[in-house]
PyMOL Python script that loads the backbone (N, CA, C, O; Angstrom):
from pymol import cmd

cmd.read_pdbstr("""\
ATOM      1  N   UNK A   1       0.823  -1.178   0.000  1.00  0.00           N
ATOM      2  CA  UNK A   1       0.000   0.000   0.000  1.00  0.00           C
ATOM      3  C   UNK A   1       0.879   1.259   0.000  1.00  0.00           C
ATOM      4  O   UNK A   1       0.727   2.235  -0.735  1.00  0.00           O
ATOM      5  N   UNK A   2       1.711   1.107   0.826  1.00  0.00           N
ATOM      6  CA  UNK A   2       2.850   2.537   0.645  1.00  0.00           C
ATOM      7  C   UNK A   2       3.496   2.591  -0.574  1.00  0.00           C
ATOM      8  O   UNK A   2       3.743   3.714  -1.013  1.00  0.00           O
ATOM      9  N   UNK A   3       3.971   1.188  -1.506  1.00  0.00           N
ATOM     10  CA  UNK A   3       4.548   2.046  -2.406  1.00  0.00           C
ATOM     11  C   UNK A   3       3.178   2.445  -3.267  1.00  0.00           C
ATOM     12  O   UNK A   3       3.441   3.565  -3.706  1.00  0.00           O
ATOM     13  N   UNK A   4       2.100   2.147  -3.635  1.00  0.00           N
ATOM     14  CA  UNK A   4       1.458   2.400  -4.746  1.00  0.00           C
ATOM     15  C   UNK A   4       0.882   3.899  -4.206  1.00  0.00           C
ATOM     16  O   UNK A   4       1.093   4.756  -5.065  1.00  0.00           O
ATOM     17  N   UNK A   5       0.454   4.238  -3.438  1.00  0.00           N
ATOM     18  CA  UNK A   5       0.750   5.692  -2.367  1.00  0.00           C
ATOM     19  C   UNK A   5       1.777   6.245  -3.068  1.00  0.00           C
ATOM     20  O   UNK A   5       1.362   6.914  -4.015  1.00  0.00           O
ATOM     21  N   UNK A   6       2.983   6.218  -2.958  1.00  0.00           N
ATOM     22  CA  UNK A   6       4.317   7.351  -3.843  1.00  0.00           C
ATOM     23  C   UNK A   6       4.064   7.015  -4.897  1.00  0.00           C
ATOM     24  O   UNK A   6       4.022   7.945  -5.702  1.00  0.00           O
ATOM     25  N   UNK A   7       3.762   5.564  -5.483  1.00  0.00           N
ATOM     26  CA  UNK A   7       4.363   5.262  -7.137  1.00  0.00           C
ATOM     27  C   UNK A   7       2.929   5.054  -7.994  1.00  0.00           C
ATOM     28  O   UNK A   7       2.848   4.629  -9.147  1.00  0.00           O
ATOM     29  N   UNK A   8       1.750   5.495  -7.066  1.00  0.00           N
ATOM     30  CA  UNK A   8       0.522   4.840  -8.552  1.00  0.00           C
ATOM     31  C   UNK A   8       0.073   4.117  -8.166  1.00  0.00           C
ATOM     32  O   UNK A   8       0.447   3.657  -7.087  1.00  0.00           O
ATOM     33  N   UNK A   9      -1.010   3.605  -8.860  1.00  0.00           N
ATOM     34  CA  UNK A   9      -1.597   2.575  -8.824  1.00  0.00           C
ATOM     35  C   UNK A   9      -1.261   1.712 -10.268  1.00  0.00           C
ATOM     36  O   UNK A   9      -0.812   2.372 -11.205  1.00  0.00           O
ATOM     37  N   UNK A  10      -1.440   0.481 -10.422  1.00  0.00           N
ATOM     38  CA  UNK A  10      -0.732   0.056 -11.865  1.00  0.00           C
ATOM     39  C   UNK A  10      -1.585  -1.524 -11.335  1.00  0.00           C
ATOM     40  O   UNK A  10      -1.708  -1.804 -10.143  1.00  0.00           O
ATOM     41  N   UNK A  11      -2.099  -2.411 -12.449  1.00  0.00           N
ATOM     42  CA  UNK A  11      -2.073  -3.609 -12.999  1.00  0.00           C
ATOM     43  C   UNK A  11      -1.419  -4.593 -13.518  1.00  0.00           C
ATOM     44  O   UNK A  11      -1.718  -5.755 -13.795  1.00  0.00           O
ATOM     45  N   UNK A  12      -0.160  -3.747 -13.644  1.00  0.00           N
ATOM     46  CA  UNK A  12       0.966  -4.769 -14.320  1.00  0.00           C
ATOM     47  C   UNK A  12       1.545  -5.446 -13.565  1.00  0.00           C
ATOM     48  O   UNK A  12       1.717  -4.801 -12.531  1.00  0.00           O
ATOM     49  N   UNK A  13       2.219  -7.042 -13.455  1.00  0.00           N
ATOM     50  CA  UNK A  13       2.747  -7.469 -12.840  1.00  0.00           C
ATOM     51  C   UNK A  13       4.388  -7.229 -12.243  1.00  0.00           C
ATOM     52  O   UNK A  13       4.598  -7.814 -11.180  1.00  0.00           O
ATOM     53  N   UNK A  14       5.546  -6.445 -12.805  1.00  0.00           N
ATOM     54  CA  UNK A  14       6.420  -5.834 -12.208  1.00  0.00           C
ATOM     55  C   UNK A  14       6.112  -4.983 -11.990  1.00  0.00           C
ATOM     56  O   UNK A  14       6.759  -4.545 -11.039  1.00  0.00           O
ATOM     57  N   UNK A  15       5.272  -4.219 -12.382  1.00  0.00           N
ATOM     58  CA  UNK A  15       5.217  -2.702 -11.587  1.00  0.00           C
ATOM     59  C   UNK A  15       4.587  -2.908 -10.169  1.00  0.00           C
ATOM     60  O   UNK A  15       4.670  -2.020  -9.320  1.00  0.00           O
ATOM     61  N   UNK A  16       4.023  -3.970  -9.957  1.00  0.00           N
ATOM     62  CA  UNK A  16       3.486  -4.140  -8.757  1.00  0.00           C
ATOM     63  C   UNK A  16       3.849  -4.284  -7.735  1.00  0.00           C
ATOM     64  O   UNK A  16       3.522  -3.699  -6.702  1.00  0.00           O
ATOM     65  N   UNK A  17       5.396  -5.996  -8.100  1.00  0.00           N
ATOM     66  CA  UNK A  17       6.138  -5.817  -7.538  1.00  0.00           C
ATOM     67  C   UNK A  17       7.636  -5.289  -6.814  1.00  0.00           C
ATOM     68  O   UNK A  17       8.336  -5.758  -5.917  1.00  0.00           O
ATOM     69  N   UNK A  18       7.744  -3.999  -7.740  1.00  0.00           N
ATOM     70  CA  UNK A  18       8.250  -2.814  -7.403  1.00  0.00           C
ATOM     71  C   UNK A  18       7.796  -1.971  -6.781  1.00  0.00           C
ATOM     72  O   UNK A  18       8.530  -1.234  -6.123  1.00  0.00           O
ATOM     73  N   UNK A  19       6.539  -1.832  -6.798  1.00  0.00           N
ATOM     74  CA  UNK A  19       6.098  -0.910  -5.521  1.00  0.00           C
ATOM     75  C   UNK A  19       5.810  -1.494  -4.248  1.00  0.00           C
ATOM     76  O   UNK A  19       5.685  -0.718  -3.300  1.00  0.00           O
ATOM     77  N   UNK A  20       5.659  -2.954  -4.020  1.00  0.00           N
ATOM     78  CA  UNK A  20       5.684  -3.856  -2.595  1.00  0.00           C
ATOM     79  C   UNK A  20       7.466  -3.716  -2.429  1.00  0.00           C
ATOM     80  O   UNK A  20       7.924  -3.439  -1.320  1.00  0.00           O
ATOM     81  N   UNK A  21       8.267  -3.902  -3.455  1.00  0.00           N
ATOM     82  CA  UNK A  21       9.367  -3.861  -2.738  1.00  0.00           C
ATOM     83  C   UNK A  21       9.730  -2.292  -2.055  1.00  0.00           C
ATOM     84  O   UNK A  21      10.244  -2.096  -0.954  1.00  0.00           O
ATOM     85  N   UNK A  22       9.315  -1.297  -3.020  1.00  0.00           N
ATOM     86  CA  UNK A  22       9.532   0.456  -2.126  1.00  0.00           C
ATOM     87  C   UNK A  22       8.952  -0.251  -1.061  1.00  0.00           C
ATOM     88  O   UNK A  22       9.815  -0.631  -0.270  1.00  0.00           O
ATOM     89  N   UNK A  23       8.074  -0.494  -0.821  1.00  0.00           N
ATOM     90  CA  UNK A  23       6.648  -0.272   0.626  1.00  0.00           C
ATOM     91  C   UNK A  23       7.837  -1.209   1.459  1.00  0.00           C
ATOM     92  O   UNK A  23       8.174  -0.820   2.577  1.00  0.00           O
ATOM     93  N   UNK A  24       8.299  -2.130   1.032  1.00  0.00           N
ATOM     94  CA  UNK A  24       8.966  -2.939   1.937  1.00  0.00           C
ATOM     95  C   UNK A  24      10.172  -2.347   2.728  1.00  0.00           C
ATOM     96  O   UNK A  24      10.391  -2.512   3.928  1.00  0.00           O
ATOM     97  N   UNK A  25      10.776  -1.761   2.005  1.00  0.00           N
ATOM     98  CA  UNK A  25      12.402  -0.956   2.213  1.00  0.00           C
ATOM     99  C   UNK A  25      11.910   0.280   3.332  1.00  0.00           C
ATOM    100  O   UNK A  25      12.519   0.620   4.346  1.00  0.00           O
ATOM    101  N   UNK A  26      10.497   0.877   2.762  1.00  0.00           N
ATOM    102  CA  UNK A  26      10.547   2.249   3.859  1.00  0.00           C
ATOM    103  C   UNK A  26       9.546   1.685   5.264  1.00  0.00           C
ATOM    104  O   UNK A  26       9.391   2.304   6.316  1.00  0.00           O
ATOM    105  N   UNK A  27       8.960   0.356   4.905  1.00  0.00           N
ATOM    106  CA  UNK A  27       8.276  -0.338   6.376  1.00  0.00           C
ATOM    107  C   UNK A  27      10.192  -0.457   7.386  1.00  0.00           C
ATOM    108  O   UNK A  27      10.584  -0.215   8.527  1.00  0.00           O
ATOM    109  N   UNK A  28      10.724  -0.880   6.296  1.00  0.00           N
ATOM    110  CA  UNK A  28      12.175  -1.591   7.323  1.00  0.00           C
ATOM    111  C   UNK A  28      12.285  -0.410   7.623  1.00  0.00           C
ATOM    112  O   UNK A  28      12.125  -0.263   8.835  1.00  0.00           O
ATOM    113  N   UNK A  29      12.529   0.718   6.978  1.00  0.00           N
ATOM    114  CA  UNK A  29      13.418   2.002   7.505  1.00  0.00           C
ATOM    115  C   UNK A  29      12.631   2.506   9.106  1.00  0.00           C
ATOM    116  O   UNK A  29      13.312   2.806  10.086  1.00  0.00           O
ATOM    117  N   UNK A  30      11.427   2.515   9.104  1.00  0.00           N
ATOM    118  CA  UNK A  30      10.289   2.745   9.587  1.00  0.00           C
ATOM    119  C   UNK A  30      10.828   2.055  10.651  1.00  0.00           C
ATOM    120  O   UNK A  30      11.192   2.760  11.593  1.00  0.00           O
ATOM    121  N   UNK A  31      11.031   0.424  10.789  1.00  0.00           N
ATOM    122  CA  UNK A  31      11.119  -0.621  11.910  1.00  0.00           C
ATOM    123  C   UNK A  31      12.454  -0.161  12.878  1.00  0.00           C
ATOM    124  O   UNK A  31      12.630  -0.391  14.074  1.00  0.00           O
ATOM    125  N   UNK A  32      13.275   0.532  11.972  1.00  0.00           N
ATOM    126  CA  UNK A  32      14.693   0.674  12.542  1.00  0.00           C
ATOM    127  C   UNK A  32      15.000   1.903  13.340  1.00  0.00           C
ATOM    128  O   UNK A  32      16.158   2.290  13.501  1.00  0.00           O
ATOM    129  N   UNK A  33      14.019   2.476  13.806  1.00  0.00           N
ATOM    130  CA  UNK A  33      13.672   3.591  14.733  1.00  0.00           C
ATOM    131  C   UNK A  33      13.524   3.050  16.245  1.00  0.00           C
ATOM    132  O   UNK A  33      12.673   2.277  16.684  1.00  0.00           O
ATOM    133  N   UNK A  34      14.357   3.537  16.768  1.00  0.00           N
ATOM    134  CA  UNK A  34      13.929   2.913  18.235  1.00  0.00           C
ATOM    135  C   UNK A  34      13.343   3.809  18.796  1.00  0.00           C
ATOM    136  O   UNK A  34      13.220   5.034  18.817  1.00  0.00           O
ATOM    137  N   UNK A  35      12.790   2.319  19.543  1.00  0.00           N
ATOM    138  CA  UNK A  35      11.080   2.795  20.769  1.00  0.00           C
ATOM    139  C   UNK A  35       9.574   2.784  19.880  1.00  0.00           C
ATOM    140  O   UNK A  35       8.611   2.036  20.054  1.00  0.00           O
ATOM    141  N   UNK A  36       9.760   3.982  18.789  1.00  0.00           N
ATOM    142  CA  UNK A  36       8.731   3.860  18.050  1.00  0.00           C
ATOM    143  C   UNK A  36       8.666   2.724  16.927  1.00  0.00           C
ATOM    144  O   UNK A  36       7.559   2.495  16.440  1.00  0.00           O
ATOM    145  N   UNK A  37       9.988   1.855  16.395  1.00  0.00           N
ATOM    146  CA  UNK A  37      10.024   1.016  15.513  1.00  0.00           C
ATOM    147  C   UNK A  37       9.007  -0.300  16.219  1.00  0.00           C
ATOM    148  O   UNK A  37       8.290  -0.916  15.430  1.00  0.00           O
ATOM    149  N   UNK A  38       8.991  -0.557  17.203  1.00  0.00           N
ATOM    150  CA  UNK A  38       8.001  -1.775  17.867  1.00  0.00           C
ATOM    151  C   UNK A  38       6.606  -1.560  17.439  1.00  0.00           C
ATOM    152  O   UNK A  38       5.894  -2.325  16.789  1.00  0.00           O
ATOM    153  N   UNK A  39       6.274  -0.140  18.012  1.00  0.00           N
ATOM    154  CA  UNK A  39       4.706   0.047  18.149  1.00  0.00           C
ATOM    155  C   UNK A  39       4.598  -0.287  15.782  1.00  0.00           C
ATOM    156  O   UNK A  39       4.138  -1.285  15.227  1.00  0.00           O
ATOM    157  N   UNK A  40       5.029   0.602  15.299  1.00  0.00           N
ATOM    158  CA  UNK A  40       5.174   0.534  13.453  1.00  0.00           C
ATOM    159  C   UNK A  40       5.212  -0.999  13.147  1.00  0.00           C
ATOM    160  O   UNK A  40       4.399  -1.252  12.258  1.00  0.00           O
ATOM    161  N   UNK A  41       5.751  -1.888  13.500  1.00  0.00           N
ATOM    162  CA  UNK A  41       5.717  -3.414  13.195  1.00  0.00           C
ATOM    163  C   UNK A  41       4.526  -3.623  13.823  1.00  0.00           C
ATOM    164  O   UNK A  41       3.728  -3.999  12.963  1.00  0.00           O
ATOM    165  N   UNK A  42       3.915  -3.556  15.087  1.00  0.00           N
ATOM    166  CA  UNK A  42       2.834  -4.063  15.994  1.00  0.00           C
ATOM    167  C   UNK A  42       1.979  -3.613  14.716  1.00  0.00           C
ATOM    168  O   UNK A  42       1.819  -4.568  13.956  1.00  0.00           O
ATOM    169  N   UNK A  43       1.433  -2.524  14.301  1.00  0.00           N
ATOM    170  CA  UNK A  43       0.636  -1.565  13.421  1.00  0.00           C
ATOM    171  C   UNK A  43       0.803  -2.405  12.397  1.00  0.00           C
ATOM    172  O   UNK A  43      -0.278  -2.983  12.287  1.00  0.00           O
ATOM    173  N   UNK A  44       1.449  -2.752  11.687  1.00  0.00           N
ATOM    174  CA  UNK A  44       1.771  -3.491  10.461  1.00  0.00           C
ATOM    175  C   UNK A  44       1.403  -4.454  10.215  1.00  0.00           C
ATOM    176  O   UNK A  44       0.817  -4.724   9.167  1.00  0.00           O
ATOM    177  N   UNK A  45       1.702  -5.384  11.306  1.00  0.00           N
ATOM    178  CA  UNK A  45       1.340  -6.423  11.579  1.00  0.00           C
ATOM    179  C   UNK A  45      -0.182  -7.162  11.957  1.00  0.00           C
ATOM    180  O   UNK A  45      -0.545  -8.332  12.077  1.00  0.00           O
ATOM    181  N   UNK A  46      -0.758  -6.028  12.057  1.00  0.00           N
ATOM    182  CA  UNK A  46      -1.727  -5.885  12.455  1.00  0.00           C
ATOM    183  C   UNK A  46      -2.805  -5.978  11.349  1.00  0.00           C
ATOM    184  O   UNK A  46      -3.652  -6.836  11.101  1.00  0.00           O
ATOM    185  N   UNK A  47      -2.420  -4.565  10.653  1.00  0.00           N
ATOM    186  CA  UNK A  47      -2.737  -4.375   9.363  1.00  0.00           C
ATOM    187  C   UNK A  47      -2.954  -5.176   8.439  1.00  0.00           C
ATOM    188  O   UNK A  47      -3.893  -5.281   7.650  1.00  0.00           O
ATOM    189  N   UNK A  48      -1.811  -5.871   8.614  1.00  0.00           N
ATOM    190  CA  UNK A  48      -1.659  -7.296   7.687  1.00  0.00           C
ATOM    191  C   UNK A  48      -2.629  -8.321   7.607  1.00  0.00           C
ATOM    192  O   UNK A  48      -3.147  -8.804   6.600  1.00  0.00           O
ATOM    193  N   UNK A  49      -2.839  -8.639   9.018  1.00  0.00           N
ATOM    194  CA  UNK A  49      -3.398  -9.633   9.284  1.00  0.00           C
ATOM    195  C   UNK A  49      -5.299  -9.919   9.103  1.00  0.00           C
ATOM    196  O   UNK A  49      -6.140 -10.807   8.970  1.00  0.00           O
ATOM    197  N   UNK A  50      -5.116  -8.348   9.227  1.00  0.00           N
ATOM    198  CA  UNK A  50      -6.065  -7.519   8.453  1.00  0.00           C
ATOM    199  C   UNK A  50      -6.842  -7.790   7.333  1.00  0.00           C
ATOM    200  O   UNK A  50      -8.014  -8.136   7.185  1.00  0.00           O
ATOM    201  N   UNK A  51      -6.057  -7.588   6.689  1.00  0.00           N
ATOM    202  CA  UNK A  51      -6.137  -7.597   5.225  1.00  0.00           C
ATOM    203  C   UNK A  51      -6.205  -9.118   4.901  1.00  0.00           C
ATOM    204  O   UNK A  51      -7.015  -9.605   4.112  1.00  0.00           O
ATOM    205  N   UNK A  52      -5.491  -9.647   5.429  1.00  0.00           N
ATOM    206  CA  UNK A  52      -5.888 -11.336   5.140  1.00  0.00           C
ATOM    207  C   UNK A  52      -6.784 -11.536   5.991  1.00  0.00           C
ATOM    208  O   UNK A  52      -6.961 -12.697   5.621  1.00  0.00           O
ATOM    209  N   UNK A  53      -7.524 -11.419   6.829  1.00  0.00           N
ATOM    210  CA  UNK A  53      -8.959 -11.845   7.184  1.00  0.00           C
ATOM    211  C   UNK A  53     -10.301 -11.201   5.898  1.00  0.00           C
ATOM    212  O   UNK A  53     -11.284 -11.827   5.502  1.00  0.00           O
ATOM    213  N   UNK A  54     -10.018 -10.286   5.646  1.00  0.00           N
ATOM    214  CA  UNK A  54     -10.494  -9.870   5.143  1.00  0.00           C
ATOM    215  C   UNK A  54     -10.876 -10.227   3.836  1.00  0.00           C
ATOM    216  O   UNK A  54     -11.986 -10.212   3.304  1.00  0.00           O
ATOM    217  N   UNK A  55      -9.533 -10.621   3.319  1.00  0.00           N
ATOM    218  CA  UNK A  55      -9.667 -11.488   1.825  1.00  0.00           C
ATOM    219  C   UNK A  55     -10.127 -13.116   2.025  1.00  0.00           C
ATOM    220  O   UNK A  55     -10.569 -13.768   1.079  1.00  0.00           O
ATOM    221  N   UNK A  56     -10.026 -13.454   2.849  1.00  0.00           N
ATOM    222  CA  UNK A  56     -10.400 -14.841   2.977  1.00  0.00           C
ATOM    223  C   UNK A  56     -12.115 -14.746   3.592  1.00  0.00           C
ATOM    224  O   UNK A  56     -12.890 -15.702   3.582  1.00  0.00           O
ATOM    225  N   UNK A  57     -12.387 -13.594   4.017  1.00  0.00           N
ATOM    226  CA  UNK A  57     -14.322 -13.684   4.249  1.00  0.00           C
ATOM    227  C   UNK A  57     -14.446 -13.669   2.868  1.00  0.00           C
ATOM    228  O   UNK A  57     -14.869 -14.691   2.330  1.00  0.00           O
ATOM    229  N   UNK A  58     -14.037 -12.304   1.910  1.00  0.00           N
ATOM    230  CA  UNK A  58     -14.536 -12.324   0.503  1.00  0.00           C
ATOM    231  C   UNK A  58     -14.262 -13.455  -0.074  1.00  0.00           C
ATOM    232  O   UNK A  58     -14.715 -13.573  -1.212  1.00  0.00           O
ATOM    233  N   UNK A  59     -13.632 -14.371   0.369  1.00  0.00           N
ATOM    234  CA  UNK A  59     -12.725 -15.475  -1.173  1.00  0.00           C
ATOM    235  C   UNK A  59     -14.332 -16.749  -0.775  1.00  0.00           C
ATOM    236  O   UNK A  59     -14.955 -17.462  -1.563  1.00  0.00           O
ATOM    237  N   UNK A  60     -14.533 -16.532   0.896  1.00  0.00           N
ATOM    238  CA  UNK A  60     -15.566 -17.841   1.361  1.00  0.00           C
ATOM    239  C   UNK A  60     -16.894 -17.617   1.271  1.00  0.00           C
ATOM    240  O   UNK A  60     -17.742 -18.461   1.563  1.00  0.00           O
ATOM    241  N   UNK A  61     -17.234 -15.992   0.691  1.00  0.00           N
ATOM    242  CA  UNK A  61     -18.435 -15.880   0.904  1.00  0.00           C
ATOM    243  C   UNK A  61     -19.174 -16.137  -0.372  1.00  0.00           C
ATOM    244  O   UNK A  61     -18.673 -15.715  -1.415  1.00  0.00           O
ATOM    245  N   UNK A  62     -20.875 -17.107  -0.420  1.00  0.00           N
ATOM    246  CA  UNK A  62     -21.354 -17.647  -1.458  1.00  0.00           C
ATOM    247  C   UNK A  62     -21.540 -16.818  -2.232  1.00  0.00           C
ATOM    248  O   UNK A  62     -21.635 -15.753  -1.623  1.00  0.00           O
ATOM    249  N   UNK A  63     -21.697 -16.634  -3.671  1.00  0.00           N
ATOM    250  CA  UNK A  63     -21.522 -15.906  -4.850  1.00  0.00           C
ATOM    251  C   UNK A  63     -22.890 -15.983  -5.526  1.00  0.00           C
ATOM    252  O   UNK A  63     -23.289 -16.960  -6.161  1.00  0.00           O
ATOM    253  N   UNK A  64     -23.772 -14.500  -5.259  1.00  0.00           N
ATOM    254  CA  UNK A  64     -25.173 -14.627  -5.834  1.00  0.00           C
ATOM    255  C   UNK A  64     -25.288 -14.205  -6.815  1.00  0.00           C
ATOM    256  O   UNK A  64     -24.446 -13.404  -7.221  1.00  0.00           O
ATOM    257  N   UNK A  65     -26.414 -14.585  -7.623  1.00  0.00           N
ATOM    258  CA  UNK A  65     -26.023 -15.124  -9.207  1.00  0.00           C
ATOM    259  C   UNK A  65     -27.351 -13.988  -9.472  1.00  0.00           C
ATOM    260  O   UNK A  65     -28.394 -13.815  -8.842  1.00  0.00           O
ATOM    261  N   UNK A  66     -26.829 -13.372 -10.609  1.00  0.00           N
ATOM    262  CA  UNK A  66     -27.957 -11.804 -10.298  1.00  0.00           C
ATOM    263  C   UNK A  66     -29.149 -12.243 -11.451  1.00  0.00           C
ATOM    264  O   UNK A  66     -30.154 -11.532 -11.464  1.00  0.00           O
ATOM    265  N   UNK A  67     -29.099 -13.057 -12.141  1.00  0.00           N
ATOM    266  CA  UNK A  67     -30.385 -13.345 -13.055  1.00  0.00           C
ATOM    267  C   UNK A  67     -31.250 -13.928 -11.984  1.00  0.00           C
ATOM    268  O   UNK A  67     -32.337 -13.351 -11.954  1.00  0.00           O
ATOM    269  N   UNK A  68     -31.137 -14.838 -11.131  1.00  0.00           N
ATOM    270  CA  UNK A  68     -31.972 -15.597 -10.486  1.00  0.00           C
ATOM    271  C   UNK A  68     -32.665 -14.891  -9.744  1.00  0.00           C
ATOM    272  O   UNK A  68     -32.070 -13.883  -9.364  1.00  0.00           O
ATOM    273  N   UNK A  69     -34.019 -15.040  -9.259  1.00  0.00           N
ATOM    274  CA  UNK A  69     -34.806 -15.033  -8.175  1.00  0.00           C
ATOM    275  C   UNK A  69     -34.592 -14.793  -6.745  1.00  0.00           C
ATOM    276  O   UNK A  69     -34.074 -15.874  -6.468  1.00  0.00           O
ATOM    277  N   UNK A  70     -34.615 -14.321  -5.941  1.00  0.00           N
ATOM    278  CA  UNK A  70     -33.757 -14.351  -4.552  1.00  0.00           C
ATOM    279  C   UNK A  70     -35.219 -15.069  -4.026  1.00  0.00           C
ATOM    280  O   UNK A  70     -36.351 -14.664  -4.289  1.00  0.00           O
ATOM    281  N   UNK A  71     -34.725 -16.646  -2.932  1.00  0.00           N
ATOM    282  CA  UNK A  71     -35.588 -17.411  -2.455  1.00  0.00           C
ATOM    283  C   UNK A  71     -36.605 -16.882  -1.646  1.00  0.00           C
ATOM    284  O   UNK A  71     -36.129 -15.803  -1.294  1.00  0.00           O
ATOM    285  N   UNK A  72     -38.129 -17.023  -0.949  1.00  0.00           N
ATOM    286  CA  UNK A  72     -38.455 -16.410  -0.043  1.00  0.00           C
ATOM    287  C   UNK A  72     -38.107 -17.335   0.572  1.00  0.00           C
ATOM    288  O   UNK A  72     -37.732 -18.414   0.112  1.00  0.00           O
ATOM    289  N   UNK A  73     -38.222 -16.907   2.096  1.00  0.00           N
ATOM    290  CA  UNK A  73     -37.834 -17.265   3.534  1.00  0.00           C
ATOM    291  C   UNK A  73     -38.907 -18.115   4.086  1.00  0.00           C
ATOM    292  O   UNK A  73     -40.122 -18.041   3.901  1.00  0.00           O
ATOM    293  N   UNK A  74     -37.907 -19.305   5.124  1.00  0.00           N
ATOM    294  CA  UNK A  74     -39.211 -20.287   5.110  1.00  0.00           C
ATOM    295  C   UNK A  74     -39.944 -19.719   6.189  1.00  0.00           C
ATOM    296  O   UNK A  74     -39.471 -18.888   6.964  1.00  0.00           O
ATOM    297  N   UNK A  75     -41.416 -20.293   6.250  1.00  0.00           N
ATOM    298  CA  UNK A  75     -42.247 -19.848   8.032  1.00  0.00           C
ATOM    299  C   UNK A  75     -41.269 -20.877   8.926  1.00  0.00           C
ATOM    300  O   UNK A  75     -40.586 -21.876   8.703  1.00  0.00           O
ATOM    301  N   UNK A  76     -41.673 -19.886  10.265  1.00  0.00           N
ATOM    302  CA  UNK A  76     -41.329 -20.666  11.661  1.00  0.00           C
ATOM    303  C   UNK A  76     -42.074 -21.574  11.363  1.00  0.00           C
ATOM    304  O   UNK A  76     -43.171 -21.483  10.812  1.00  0.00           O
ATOM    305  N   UNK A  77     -41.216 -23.035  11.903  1.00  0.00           N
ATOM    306  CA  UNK A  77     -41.575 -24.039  12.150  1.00  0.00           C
ATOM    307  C   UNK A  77     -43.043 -23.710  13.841  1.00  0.00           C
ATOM    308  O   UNK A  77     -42.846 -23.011  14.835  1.00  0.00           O
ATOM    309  N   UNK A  78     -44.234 -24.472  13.521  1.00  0.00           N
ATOM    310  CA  UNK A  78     -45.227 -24.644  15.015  1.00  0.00           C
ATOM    311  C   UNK A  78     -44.179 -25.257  15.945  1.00  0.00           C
ATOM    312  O   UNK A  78     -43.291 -26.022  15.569  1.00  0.00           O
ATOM    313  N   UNK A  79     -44.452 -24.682  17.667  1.00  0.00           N
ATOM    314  CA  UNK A  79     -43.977 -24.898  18.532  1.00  0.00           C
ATOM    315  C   UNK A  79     -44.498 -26.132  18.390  1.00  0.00           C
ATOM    316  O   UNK A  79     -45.518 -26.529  17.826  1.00  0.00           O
ATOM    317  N   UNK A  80     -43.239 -26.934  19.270  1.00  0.00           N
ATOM    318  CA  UNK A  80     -43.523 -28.166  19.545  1.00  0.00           C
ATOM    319  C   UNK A  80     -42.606 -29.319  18.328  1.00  0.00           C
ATOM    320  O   UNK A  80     -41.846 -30.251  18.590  1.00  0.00           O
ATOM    321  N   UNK A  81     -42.976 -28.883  17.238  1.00  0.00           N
ATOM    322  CA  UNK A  81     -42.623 -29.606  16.418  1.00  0.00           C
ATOM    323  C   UNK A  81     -41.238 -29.304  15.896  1.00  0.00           C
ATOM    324  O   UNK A  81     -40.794 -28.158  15.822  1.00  0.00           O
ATOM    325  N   UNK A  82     -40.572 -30.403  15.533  1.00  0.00           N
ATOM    326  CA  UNK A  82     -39.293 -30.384  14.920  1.00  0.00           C
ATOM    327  C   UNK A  82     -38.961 -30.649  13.356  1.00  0.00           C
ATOM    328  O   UNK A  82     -39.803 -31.339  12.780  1.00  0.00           O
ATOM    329  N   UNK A  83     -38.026 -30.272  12.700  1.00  0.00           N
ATOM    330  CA  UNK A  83     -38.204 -30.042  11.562  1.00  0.00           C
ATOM    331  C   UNK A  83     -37.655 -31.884  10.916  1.00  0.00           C
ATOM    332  O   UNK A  83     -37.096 -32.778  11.551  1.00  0.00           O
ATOM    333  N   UNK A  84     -37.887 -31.869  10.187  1.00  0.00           N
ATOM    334  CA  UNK A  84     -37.361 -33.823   9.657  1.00  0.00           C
ATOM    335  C   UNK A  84     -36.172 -33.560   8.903  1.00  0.00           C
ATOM    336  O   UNK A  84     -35.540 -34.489   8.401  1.00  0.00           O
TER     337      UNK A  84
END
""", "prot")
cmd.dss("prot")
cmd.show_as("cartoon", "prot")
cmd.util.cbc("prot")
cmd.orient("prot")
C-alpha cells in the first residue's frame, strides 16, 4: 500500500512488484527507529493480518447469481414440532 501511495496505482505485474518492494524498504526504515520502531511493526502487523482476514471472508463468501430469483424465507416451524 505505501509504495502504490508514492508510485501509482498500476495492474501490471512488475510494476506491482516494485512498488511492494519500495513499501517494503521504507516499512524496514520505519522498523529501525527505536522505541517507536516496535509500536510501526505491531501496526503493520496488524494491518496485515487484516487484510488477510479480510480477503479470505470475501474469497468464502457464497456468490449470488444476479439473473436468479432471490428465495423467499421459510415460516417458523409450530412450537412443539421439529423439523425432519
Amino acid at each position: 500500500m505505501i509504495g502504490q501511495w508514492i508510485m501509482g496505482r498500476t495492474r501490471e505485474l512488475w510494476p506491482l512488484i516494485g512498488r511492494m518492494a519500495v513499501g517494503f524498504i521504507i516499512l524496514r526504515l520505519f522498523t529501525m527507529i527505536p522505541h517507536a520502531g516496535i509500536f510501526i511493526k505491531i501496526a503493520a502487523i496488524i494491518w496485515g493480518l487484516g487484510a488477510l482476514a479480510l480477503a479470505l471472508y470475501h474469497r468464502f463468501q457464497p456468490r449470488s447469481s444476479a439473473g436468479l430469483p432471490a428465495s423467499a424465507p421459510l415460516p417458523p416451524a409450530p412450537i412443539g414440532m421439529q423439523p425432519a
